[in-house]
Phi, psi and omega in degrees: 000147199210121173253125174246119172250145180222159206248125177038217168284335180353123180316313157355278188275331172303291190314290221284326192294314183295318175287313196292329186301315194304311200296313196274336132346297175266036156197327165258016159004142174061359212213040187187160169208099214246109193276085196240135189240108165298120177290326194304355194261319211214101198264327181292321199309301152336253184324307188300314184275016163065020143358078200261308174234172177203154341289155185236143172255147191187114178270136162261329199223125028267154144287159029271160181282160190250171145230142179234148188234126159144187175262043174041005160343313203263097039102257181308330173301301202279351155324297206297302200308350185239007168038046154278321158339287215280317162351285172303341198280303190310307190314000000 
């Protein structure tokens, strides 16, 4: 399970929303599930998940949980960082 929190319409979180989907598309089709919530809409959410910058990504499931901060631009980061790379290696 993959949660992304973002801060308004912001280029950032716009960037951040579009790649992960794009990322998570081309390589787990299907195989994911993904949440995304503006704190500026839901202010507790920030504090209860400890929310420091955004954007943020954040697998809860399988543990352990990860979190990646930016606007997921980076491609191979967000692979390793979410160990979908190694995943794909195993098939």
């Amino acid at each position: 399970m993959l949660k992304l929190y973002v801060s308004g319409a912001s280029p950032n979180s716009v960037r951040a929303i579009g790649n992960i989907q794009r990322i998570l598309d081309q390589h787990i089709a299907n195989r994911y599930t993904l949440s995304i919530t503006d704190i500026h809409q839901d202010k507790t959410v920030a504090e209860k998940e400890q929310i420091i910058a955004v954007p943020v990504l954040i697998r809860k499931f399988p543990l352990p949980e990860k979190r990646l901060i930016g606007d997921m631009s980076d491609s191979e980061k967000v692979l390793k960082g979410l160990d979908i790379v190694n995943a794909k290696t195993e098939e």
